[in-house]
C-alpha positions as CSV (number, residue, x, y, z in Angstrom):
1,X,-24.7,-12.7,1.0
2,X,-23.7,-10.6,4.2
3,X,-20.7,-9.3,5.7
4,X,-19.9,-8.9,9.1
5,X,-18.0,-5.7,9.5
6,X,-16.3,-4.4,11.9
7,X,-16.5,-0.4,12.3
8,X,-13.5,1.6,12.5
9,X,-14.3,3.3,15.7
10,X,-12.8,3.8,19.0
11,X,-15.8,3.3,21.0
12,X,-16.4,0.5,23.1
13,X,-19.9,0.1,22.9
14,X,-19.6,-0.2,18.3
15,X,-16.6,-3.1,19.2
16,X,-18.6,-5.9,17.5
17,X,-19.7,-7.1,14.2
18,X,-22.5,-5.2,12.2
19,X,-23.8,-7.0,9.3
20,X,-24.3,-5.9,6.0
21,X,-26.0,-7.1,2.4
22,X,-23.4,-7.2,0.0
23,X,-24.5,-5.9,-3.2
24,X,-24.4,-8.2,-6.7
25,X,-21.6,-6.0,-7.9
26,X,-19.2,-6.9,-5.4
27,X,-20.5,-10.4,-4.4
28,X,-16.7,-11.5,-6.0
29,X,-14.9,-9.0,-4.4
30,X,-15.8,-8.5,-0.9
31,X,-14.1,-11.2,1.4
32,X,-12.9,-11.6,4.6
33,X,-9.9,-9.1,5.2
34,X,-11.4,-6.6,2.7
35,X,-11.9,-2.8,3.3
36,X,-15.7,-1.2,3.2
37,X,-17.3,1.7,3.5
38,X,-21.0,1.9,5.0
39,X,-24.1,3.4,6.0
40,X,-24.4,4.0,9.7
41,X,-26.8,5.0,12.1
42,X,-28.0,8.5,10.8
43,X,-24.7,9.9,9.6
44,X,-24.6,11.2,6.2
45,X,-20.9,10.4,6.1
46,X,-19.8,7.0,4.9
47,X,-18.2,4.8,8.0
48,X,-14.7,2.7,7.2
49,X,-15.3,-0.9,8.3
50,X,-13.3,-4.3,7.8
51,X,-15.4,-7.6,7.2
52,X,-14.2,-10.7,9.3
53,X,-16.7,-12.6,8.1
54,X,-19.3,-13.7,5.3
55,X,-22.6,-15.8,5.8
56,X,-25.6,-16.7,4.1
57,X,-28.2,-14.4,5.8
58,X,-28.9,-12.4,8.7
59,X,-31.8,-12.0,11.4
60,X,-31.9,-8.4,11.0
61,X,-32.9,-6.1,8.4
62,X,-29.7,-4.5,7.0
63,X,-28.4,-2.0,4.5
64,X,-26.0,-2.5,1.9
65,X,-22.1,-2.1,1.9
66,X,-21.7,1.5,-0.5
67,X,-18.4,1.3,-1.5
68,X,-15.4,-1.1,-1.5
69,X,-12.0,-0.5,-1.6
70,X,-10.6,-3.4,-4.1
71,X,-6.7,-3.5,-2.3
72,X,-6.1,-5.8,-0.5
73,X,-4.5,-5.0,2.6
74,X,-4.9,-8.0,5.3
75,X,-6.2,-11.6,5.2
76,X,-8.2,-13.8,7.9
77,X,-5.1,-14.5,9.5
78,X,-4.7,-11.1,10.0
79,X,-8.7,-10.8,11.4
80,X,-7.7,-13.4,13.9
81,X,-4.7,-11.8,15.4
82,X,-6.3,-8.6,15.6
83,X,-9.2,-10.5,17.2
84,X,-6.9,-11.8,20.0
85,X,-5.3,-8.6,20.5
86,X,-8.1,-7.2,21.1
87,X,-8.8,-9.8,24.2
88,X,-5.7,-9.8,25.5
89,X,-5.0,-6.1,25.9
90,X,-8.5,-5.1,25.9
91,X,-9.0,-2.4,23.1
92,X,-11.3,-2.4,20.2
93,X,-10.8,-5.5,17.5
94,X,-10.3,-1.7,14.6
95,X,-7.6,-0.4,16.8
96,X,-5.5,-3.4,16.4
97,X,-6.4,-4.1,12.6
98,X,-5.3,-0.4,11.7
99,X,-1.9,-1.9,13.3
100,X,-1.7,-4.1,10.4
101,X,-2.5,-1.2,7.8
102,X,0.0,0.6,5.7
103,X,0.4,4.5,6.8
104,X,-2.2,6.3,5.1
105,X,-4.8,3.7,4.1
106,X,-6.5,4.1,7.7
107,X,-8.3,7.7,6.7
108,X,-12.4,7.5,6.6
109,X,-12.1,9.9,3.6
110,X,-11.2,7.9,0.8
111,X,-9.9,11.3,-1.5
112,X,-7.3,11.7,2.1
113,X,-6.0,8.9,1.7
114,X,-2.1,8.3,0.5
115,X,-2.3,6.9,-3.6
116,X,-0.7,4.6,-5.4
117,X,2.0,6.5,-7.5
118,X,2.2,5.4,-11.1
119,X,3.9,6.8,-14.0
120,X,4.3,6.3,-17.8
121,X,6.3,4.1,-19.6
122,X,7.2,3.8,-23.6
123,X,7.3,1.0,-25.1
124,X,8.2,-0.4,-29.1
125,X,4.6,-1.5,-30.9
126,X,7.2,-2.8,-33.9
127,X,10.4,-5.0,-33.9
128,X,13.4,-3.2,-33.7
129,X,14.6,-4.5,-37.5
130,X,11.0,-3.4,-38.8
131,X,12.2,0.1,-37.3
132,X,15.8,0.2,-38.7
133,X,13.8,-0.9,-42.2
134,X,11.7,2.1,-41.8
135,X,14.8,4.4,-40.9
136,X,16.4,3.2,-43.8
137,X,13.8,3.4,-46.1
138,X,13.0,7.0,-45.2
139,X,9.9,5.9,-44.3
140,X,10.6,7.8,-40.9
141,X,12.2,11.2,-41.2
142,X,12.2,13.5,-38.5
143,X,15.7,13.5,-37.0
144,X,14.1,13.8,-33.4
145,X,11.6,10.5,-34.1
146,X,14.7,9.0,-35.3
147,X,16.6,9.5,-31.9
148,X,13.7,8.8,-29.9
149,X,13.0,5.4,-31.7
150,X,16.6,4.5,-31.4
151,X,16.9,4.8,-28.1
152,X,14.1,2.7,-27.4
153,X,16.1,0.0,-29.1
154,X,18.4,0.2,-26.8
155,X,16.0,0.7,-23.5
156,X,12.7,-0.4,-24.3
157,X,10.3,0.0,-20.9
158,X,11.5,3.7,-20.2
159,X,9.9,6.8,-18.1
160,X,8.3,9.1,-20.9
161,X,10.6,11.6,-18.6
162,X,13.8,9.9,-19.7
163,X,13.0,9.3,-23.1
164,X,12.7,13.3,-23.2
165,X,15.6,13.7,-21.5
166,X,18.3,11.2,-23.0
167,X,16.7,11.7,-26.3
168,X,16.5,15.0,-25.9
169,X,13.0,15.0,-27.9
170,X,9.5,17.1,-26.4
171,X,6.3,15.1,-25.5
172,X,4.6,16.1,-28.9
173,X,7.2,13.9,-30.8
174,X,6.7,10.7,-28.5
175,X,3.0,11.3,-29.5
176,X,3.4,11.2,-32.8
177,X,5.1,8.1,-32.8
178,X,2.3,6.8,-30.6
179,X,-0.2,8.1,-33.1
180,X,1.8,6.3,-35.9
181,X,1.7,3.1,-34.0
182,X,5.9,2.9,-33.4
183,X,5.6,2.7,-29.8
184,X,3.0,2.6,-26.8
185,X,2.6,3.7,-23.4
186,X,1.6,2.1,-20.5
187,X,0.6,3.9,-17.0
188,X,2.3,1.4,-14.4
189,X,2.4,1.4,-10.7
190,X,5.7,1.9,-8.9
191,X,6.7,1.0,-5.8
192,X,6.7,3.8,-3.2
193,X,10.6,4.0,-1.3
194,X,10.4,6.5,1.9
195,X,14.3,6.1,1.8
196,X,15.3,5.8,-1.3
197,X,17.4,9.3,-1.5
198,X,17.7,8.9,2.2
199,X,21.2,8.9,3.8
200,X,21.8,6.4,6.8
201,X,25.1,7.1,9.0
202,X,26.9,3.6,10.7
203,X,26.0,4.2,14.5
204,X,28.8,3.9,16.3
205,X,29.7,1.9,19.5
206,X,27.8,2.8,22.4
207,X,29.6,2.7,25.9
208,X,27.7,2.0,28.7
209,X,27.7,4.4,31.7
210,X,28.4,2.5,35.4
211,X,24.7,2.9,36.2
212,X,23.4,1.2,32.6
213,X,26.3,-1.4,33.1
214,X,25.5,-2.4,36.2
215,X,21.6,-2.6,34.9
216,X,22.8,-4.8,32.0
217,X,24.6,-7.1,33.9
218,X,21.5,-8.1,36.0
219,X,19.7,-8.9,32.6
220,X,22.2,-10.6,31.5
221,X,23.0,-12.6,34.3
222,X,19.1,-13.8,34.7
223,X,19.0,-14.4,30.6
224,X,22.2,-16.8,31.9
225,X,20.6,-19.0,34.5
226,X,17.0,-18.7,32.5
227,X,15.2,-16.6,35.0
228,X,11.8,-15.3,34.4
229,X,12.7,-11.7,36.3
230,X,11.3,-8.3,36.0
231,X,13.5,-5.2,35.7
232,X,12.3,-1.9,36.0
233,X,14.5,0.7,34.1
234,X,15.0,4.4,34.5
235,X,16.0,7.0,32.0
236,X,14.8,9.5,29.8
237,X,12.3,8.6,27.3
238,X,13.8,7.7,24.0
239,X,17.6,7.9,25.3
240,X,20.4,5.6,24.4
């Protein structure tokens, strides 16, 4: 099978497709829309492309695609948009698909880019009655297991962080209840939140000065008697 990719680059003259053999191991997961890394010209350095398309063969003699990255970022409708963007405000068909990338994904060097943040998180391998049995029993102990496997009752699917801090227990206990088979942990990836601890103020109401009021009645005056017009505004870059 070959892909048609599409090189990230800002010259004009690499704005098309370059085909290249897709390798057995990732006949399943290249597709259109998916991220590759390739062989170019000379360069030693591995090139950042984006297929838009797969076919059967090609007329030339290609290399193969070297790496894959296996996110998926953008479909074909995406390829298409950027396809027509490209047309319309004549730039190069990368330029407008890095548009449609999340920040830090569109870095050629694939140890610069931003990663997905995981963490741990702890889990019960036995029912909580089989663990109260086993408390009872004296089967289990340590005071500090105890408390650890109690809370867990209570909040199973926590951060190994809070386990250690509500529990007030040290990493070496929660292993040796993982090495005894009471709980698991799982490495999970969590959703990244730029604004999360950020504080947003309420704007307040904006008053208009006599110069932008007079501008915005024009406007609005047009958008009133549906007026195809063109307005040319003055002002300091960026000001309200």
């Amino acid at each position: 099978m070959i892909a048609e990719v599409i090189l990230n680059s800002n010259a004009k003259q690499l704005n098309r497709v370059f085909d290249y053999q897709i390798p057995e191991k990732y006949v399943s997961k290249v597709e259109i829309g998916s991220r590759v890394f390739v062989p170019f010209s000379n360069r030693k350095a591995l090139d950042e492309g984006f297929v838009v398309n797969i076919k059967e063969s090609s007329q030339f003699k290609v290399k193969e695609i070297a790496e894959i990255d296996e996110k998926k970022y953008i479909v074909n409708s995406n390829i298409e948009l950027a396809k027509w963007m490209s047309k319309r405000y004549f730039c190069n068909i990368s330029d407008c698909i890095k548009l449609m990338l999340p920040p830090g994904t569109t870095t050629k060097i694939l140890e610069n880019r931003v990663k997905e943040k995981s963490a741990s998180f702890v889990y019960l391998k036995k029912e909580s009655e089989e663990i109260e049995e086993l408390i009872e029993n004296n089967k289990i102990k340590s005071e500090k297991q105890i408390r650890a496997l109690r809370f867990l009752i209570e909040n199973e699917g926590v951060l190994i962080s809070d386990l250690e801090i509500f529990a007030d227990v040290t990493k070496s206990v929660i292993n040796t209840l993982e090495k005894n088979g009471y709980i698991e942990i799982e490495n999970k990836q969590v959703e990244r939140n730029p604004f999360i601890h950020k504080v947003v103020k309420s704007d307040t109401d904006l008053v208009l000065t006599e110069e932008q009021n007079k501008a915005y009645e024009q406007v609005c005056e047009a958008i009133d008697e549906h007026l195809y017009s063109e307005f040319l505004l003055f002002g300091v870059t960026g000001s309200r």
